[in-house]
C-alpha positions as CSV (number, residue, x, y, z in Angstrom):
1,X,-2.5,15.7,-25.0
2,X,-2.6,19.0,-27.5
3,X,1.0,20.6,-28.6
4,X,1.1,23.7,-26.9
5,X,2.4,26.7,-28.9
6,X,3.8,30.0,-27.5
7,X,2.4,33.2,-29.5
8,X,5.1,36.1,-28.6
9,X,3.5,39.4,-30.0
10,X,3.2,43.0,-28.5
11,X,0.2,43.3,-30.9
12,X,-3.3,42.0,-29.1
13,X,-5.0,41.7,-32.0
14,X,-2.3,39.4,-34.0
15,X,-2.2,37.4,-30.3
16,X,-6.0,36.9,-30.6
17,X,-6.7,35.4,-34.3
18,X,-3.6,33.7,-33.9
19,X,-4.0,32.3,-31.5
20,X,-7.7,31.4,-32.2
21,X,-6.8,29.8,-35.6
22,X,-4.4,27.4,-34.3
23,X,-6.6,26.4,-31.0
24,X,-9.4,25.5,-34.1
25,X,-6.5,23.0,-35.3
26,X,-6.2,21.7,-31.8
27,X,-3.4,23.3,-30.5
28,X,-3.1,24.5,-27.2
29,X,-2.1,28.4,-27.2
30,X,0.2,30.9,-24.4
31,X,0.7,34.3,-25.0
32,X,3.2,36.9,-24.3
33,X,3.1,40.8,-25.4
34,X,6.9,41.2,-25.0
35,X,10.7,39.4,-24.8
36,X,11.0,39.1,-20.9
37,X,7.3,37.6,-20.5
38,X,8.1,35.4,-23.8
39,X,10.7,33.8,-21.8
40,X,9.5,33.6,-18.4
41,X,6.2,31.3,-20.3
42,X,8.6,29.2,-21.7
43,X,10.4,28.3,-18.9
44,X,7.2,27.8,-16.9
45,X,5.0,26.1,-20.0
46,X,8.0,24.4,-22.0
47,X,5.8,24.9,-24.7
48,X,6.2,22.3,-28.3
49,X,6.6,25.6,-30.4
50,X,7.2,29.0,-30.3
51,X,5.5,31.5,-32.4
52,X,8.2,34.5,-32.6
53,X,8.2,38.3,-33.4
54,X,10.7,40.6,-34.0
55,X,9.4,44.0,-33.4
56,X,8.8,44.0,-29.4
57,X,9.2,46.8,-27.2
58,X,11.6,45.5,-24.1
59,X,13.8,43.2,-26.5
60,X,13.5,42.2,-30.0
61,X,12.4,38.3,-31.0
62,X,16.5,38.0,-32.5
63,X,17.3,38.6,-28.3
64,X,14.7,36.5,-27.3
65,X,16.0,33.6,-29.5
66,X,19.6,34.3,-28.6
67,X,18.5,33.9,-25.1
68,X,16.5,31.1,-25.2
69,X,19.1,28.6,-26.8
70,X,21.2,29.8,-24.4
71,X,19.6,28.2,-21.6
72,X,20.0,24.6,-21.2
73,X,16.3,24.2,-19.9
74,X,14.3,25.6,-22.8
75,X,17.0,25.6,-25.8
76,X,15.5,22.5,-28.0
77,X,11.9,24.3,-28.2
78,X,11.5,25.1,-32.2
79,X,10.9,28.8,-33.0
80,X,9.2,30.3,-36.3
81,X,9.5,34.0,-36.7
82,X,6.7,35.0,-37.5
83,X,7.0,39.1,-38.7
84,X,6.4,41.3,-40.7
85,X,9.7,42.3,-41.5
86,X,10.9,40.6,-44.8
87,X,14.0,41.7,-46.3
88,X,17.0,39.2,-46.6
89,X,18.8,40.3,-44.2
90,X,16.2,40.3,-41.5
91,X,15.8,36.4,-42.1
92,X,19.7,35.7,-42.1
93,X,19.4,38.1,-39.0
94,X,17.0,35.1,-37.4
95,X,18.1,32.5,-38.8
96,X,21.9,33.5,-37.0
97,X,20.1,34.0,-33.6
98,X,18.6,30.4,-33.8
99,X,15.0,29.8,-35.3
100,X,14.5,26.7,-36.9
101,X,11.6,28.6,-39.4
102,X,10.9,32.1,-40.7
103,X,7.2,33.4,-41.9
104,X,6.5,36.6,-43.1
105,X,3.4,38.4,-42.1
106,X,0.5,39.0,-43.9
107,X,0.3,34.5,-44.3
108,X,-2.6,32.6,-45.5
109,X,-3.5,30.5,-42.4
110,X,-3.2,27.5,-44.2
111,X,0.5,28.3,-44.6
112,X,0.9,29.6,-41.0
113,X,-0.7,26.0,-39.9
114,X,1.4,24.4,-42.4
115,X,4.7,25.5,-41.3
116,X,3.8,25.0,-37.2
117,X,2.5,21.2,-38.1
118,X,6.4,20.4,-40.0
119,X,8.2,22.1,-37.8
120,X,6.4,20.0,-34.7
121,X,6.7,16.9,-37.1
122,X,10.6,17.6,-37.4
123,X,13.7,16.0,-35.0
124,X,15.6,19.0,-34.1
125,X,18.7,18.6,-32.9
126,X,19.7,20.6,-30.0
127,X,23.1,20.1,-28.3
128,X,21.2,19.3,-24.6
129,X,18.0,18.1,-23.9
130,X,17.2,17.4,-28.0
131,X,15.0,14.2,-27.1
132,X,11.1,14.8,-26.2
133,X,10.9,13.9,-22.3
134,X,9.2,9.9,-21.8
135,X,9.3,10.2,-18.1
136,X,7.0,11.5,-15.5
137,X,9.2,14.1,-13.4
138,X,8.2,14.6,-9.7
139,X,9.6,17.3,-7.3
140,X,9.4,16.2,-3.5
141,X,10.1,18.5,-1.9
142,X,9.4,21.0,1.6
143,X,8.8,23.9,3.5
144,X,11.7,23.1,6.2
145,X,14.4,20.7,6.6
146,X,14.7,17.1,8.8
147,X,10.6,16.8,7.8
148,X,11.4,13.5,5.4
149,X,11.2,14.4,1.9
150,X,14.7,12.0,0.9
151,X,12.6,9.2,3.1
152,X,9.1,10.0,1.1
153,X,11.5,10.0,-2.4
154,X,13.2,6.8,-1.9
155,X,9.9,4.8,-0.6
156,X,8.1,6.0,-3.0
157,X,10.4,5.3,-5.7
158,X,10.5,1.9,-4.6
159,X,6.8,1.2,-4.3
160,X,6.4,2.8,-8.0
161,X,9.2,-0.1,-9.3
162,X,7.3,-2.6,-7.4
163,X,3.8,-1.6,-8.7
164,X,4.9,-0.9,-12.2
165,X,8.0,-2.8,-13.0
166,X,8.9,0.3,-15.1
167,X,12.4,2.3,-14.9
168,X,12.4,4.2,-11.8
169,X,15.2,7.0,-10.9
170,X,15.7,8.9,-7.5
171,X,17.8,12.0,-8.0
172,X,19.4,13.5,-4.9
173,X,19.4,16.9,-6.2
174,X,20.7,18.8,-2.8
175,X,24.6,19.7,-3.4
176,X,26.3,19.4,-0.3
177,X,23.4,18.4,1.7
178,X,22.7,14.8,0.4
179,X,21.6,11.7,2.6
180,X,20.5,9.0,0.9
181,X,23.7,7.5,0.0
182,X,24.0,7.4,4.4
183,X,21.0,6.1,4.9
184,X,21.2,3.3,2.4
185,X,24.9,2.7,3.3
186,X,26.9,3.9,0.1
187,X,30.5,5.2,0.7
188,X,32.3,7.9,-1.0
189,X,28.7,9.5,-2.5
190,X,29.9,11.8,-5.4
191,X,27.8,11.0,-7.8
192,X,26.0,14.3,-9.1
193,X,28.9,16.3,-7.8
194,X,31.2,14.8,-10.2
195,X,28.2,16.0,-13.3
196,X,27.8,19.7,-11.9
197,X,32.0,19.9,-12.6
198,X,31.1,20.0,-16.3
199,X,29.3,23.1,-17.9
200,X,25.9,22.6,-18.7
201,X,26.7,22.4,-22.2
202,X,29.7,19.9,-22.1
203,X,27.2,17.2,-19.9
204,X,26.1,14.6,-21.7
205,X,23.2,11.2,-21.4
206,X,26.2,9.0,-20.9
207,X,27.9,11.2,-18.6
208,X,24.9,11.1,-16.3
209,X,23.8,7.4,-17.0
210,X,27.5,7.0,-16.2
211,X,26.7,8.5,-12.3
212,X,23.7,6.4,-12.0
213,X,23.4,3.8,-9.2
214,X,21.4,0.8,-9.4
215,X,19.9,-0.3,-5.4
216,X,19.0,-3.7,-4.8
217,X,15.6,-2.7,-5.5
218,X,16.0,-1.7,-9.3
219,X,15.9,1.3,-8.6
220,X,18.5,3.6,-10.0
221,X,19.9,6.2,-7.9
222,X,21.9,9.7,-8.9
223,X,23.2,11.0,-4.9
224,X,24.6,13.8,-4.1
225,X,27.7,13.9,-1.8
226,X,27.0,15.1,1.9
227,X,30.2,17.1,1.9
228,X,29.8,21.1,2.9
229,X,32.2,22.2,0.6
230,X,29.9,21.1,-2.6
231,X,27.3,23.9,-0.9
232,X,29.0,25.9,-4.3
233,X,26.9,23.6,-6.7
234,X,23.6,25.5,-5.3
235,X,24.1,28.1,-8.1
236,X,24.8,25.7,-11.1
237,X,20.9,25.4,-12.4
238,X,21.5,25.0,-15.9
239,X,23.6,22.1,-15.2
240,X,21.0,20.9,-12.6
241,X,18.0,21.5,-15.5
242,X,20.1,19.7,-18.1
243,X,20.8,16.7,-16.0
244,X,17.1,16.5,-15.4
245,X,15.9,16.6,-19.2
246,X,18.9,13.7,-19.5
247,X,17.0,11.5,-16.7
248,X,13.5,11.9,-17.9
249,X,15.0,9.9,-20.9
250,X,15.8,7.2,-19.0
251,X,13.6,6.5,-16.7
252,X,9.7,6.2,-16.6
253,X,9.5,8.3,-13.2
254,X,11.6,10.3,-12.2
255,X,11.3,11.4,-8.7
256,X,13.5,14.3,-8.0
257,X,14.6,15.1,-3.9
258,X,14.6,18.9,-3.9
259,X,14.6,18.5,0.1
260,X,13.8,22.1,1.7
261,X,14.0,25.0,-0.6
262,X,17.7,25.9,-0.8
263,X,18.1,26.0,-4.6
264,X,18.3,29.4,-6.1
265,X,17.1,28.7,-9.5
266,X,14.3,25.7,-7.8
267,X,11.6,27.8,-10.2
268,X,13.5,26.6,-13.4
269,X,13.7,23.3,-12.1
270,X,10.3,23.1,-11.1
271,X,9.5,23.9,-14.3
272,X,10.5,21.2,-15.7
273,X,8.6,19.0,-13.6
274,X,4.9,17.3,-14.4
275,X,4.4,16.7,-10.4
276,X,5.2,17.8,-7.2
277,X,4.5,16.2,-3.8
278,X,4.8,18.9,-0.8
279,X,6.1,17.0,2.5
280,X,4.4,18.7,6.0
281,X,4.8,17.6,9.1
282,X,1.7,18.5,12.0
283,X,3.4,21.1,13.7
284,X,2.5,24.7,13.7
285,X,5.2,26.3,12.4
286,X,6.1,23.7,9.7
287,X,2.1,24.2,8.6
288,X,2.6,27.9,8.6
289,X,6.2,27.8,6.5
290,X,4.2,25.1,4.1
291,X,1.4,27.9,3.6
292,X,4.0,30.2,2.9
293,X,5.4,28.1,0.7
294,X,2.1,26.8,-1.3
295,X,1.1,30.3,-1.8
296,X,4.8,31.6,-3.2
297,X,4.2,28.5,-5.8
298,X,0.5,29.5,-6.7
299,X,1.6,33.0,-7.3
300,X,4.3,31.7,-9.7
301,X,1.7,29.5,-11.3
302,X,2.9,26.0,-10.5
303,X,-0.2,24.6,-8.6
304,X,-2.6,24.9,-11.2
305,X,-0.4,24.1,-14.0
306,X,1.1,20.4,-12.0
307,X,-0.2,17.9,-10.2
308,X,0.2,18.2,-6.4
309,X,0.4,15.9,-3.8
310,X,0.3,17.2,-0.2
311,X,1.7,14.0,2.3
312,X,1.1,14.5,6.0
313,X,4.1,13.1,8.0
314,X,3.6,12.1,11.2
315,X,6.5,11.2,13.6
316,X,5.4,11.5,17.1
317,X,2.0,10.9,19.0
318,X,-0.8,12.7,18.0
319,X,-2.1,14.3,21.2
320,X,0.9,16.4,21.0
321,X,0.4,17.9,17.5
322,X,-1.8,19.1,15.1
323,X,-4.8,16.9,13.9
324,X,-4.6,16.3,9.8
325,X,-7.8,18.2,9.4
326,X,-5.9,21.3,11.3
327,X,-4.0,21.2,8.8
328,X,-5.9,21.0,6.0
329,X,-7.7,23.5,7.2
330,X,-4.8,25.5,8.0
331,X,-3.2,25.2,4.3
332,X,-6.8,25.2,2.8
333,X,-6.2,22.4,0.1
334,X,-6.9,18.7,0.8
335,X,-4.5,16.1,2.4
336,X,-3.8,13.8,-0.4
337,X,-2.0,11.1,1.6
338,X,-0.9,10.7,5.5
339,X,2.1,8.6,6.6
340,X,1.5,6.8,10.2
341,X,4.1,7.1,13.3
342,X,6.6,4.5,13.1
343,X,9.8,5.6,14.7
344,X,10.8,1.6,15.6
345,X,10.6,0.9,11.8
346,X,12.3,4.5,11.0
347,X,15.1,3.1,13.3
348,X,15.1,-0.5,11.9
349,X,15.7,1.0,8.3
350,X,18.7,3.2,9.6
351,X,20.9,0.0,11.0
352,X,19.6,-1.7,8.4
353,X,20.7,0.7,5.5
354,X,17.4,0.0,3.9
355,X,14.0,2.0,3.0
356,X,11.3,1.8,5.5
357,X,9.2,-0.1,2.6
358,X,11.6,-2.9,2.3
359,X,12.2,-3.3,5.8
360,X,8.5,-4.0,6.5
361,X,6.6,-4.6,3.0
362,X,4.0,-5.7,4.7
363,X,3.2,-3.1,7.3
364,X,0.8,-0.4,7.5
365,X,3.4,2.3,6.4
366,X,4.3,0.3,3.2
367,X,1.0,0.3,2.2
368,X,1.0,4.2,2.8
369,X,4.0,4.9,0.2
370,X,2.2,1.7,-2.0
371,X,-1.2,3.8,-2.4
372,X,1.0,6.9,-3.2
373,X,2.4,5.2,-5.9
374,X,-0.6,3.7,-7.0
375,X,-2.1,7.2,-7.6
376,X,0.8,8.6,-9.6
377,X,0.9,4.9,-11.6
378,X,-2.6,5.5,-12.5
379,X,-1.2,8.6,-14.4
380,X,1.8,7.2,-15.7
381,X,4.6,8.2,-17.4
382,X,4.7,10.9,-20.6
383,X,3.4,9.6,-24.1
């Protein structure tokens, strides 16, 4: 897969043979004319590099930079300033702020190209989330609560260690609404509450390989407590987005239970993320909260940029809901997978404390969550 550079230039012209040059060496190029847009792209494209200049309308590239390594979720991207401002002081100025390299404008392109290939060839050390991400990172998440996205996580994480044999991790990430610690019969569940007490910057890949728990299945497991009063924790996204960039050093797949959408700051998180798989139910106004929700992440630009998996939950009979091609037809994307009534095996896994694939591997279900995780195996995890 090509590095992907961030150009950040209010100037069109400097955006277009820029950004031309390097896509002739390979690269893959995003623009932004100004600050705001400069960080919004690199929240949503977590770009390798970012091409930086000072002189910007909104906020000048030394704000942009102070900002950016300031937030835990896009800190360790490298930044060349690239301007044409070249007195001393302007390149102590930048190199105070935060960039890693400083290029003054005009540049023969075989420097520019030169400094962008050592810079992406360098280890920089960043106090959080320094490493390059191994893991695949999947958001499963819904439209509306009680539909089964923990259920669709925690099978599916299972059926991916099964397939694979690769590290598997299941983050609860749902302060104060967490269930997977009932379902599979784990007391006192304060797992990922005990991470969000630390700031963002303080949290560490021991700290959070410390929380992890390991189920009879192999997989590893970060819960959240189901405790109301940890409903405070909704708010603490940079510590949600650094404990993420930890895990997807640890694990091959990382499947992530976002649950309905309560988190204020889910856009950052999703960000982060390579997949997402969209739970729906066939009932009309789960379809119509899913549509709303699909077309809020379109807009924002996450559907075309990530691979999404739309899974069809059914629960009860089907002459007394929708038909899966109603709903297709209702949302207007395909149905990737469908999950078969089972409410004897759903209640079977509950006294048993166990997922639903464990308690019948060979059932028609298990082989429902198997194919799902045959699909995303077929991708595997990051290179």
């Amino acid at each position: 897969m090509p590095e992907k550079i961030l150009i950040v230039d209010d100037d069109v012209e400097t955006l277009r043979l820029v950004g031309l040059m390097l896509q002739r060496q390979g690269y893959k190029i995003v623009a932004a004319n100004n600050g705001a847009q400069a960080i919004a792209s690199a929240k949503m494209e977590q770009p390798d590099l970012i091409l930086l200049d000072i002189m910007m309308p909104d906020m000048d590239g030394y704000e942009v930079t102070k900002q950016i390594r300031s937030d835990t979720s896009i800190q360790q991207i490298p930044i060349i300033m690239f301007t044409a401002k070249g007195m001393v002081d302007d390149k102590v100025a930048g190199f105070d702020a935060g960039v890693d390299d400083y290029l003054t404008k005009p540049t023969h392109p075989a420097e520019l190209t030169a400094h962008v290939k050592a810079l992406l060839g360098r280890n920089v050390k960043r106090p959080t989330g320094s490493l390059q991400p191994k893991g695949l990172v999947i958001a499963v998440m819904s439209a509306k609560g009680g539909i089964g996205a923990t259920t669709l996580a925690m099978n599916v994480g299972v059926a991916l260690r099964q397939k694979t044999k690769a590290e598997v991790i299941v983050a609860e990430l749902r302060p104060s609404q967490g269930t997977l610690g009932i379902d599979l019969g784990y007391t006192n569940v304060n797992e990922l509450n005990r991470l969000l007490k630390h700031p963002a910057n303080e949290l560490t890949a021991n700290l959070v390989e410390n929380e992890l728990v390991i189920h009879s299945s192999g997989v590893k497991l970060l819960m959240s407590s189901y405790d109301p009063q940890s409903i405070e924790y909704v708010n603490a996204t940079d510590r949600l987005a650094a404990i993420i960039k930890f895990l997807s050093q640890m694990g091959h797949y990382i499947i992530l239970d976002i649950g309905s959408n309560i988190l204020p700051g889910v856009d950052s998180i999703l960000s982060l993320c390579n997949e997402m798989i969209i739970a729906v139910e066939p009932m009309p106004n789960s379809v119509t909260r899913t549509k709303l929700l699909l077309e809020d992440l379109t807009e924002k630009g996450f559907t075309k940029s990530r691979v999404l998996t739309l899974v069809l939950i059914n629960r009860i009979r089907s002459d007394i809901q929708l038909s899966w091609t109603q709903v297709q037809e209702a949302l207007g994307i395909p149905i990737t997978s469908i999950i078969t009534p089972a409410p004897e095996l759903a209640y079977q896994a509950c006294t048993r404390n166990t997922p639903m694939i464990l308690a019948q591997p060979d059932g028609i279900v298990a082989q429902q969550f198997i194919k799902i995780a045959s699909t995303i195996a077929q991708r595997g995890p990051q290179k």
